[in-house]
N, C-alpha and C positions, 0 to 999 in steps of 0.2 A: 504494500500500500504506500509507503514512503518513496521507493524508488517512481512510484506512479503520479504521486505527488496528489493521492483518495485522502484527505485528511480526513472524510467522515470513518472512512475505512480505517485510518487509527487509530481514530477514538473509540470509536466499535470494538477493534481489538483489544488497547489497553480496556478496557472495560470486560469484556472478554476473558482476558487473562487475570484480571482483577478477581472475577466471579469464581474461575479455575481454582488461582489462589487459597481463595475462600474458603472452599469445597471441602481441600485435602489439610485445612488449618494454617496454612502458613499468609498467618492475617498483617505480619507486616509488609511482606512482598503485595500481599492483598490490596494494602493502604497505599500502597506506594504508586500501582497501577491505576487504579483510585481517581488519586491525587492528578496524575500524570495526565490522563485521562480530562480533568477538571479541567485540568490551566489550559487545556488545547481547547475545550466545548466552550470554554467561556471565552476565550479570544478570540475564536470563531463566532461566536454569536450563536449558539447550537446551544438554546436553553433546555430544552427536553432531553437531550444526552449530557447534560450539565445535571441534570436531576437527577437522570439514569445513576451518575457517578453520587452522587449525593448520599441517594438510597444505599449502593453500594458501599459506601463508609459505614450507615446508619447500622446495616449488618453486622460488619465487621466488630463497628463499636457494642453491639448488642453480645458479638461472641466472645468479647473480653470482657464481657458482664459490665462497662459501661452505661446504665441503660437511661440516665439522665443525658449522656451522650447523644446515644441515638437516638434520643426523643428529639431533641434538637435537629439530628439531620435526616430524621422523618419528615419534620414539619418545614425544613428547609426546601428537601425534597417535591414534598407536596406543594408547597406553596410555588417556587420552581414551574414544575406540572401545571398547575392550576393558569399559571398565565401565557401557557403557550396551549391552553386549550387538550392538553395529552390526556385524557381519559383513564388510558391504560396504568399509565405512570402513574396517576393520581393514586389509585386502585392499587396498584406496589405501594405507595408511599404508608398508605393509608393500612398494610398488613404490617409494618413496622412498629 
């Protein structure tokens, strides 16, 4: 995707690889993809995969038992969602 210069296709991946992370516990690689992930949806202007990343933290925070954490980047999440009209996203945010 980089050599193609698909930056949706990046953030797709690091998002991607974020959730992979996740999966098998290795929640700071998790965070970092995350993260990575963020700074590109929000420079891009890509609010609903800005969220997508959001939720994705909200997880991670919730599997370090964080969970005043992830109430925060649920509602960041959702709130995110909610102004780019995402439905689906909201509906993730909102199982957080």
């Amino acid at each position: 995707f980089q050599r193609e210069e698909d930056e949706l296709g990046v953030i797709e991946s690091y998002i991607g690889m974020g959730w992979a992370a996740r999966e098998i516990g290795k929640l700071q690689q998790a965070e970092r993809r995350y993260q990575d992930a963020m700074k590109r949806a929000k420079a891009g202007g890509h609010g609903s995969l800005e969220g997508q990343c959001l939720a994705g933290l909200g997880w991670v925070e919730q599997q370090k038992r964080n969970f005043e954490g992830a109430d925060i980047l649920f509602t960041r999440a959702l709130n995110r969602f909610a102004q780019h009209d995402d439905k689906r996203g909201v509906a993730e945010a909102m199982l957080g």
